[in-house]
Every structure is written in C-alpha cells, then in structure tokens.
N, C-alpha and C positions, 0 to 999 in steps of 0.2 A: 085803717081801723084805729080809732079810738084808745088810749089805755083809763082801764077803769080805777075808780079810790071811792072806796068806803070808809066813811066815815063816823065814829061812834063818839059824836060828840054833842052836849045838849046846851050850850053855853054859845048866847046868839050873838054874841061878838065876836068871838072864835071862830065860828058856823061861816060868816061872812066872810071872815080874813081867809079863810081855809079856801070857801069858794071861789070868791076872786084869783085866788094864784093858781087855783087848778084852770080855771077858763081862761084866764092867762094863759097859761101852758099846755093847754088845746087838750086837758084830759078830761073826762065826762069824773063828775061828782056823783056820790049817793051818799045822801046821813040817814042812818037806819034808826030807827025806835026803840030797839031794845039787843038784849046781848043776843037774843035769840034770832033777830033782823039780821044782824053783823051777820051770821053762820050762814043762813039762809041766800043771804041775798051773793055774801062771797061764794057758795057752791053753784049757785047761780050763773053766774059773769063772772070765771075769775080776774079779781084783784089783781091789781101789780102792785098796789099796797093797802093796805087796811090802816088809818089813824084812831087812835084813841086818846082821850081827855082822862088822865090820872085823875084829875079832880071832877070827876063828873055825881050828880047825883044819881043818874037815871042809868046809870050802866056800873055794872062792876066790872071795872077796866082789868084787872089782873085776873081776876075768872077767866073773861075774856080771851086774854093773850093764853092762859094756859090750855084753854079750850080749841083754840084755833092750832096751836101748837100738836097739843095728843092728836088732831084730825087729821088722820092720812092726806085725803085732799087736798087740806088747805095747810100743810104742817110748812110748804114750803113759800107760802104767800108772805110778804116784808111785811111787817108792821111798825109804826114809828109811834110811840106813845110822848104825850108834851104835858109837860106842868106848867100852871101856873096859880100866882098867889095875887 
C-alpha cells in the first residue's frame, strides 16, 4: 500500500519539484484546491503528511495547520510547511 501526501500548494514550480520526489519515492501525490480540499481530502485517505506553501496565494497556510491541528482525526497527521522567496 501506497503512503499518501497532500499537498496545499499552488506555485507550479514547487508543484512539480514536490511531484517528482514523491514518485520518486513511490508515494501517491494529491495537490488539493483549497484549505477546505486539504481537510476533506486528508479525512479521506489519511495522510502520512500534509505539505503546505507559507507563501501561497490560494490557501491560507496557517489557518490551515491550525485547522488540521484542533481536528481530532487528523490532529496527528505530519505537516511540513516550506518558504520560499
């Protein structure tokens, strides 16, 4: 079985590099659409980690992590958030 990552990132250079090392490393990818995708799709399948883009426009990345944090279900899911400039 496969380990799943979602991904909340909208920056298609990122998107790419993020892709390649998860297929790489033989894990299925999902980039979700909105903060509300992220919740949905991680109670779904759970995650063995959720990434998020600090610098995204399309998501509010700290919402995010606090949201997935108070969620019982997914309080225990890794998230690794990445900057860049």
């Amino acid at each position: 079985m496969s380990q799943n990552v979602i991904a909340a990132v909208d920056d298609l250079f990122f998107a790419s590099k993020i892709r390649a090392v998860a297929e790489h490393l033989g894990l299925r990818i999902q980039f979700a659409r909105s903060d509300q995708g992220v919740i949905d799709a991680a109670r779904g399948a759970t995650p063995s980690l959720i990434v998020i883009d600090l610098h995204s426009q399309k998501f509010q990345p700290l919402e995010l992590a606090r949201q997935l944090k108070k969620d019982e279900q997914l309080s225990s899911v890794r998230s690794w958030a990445f900057s860049h400039t």
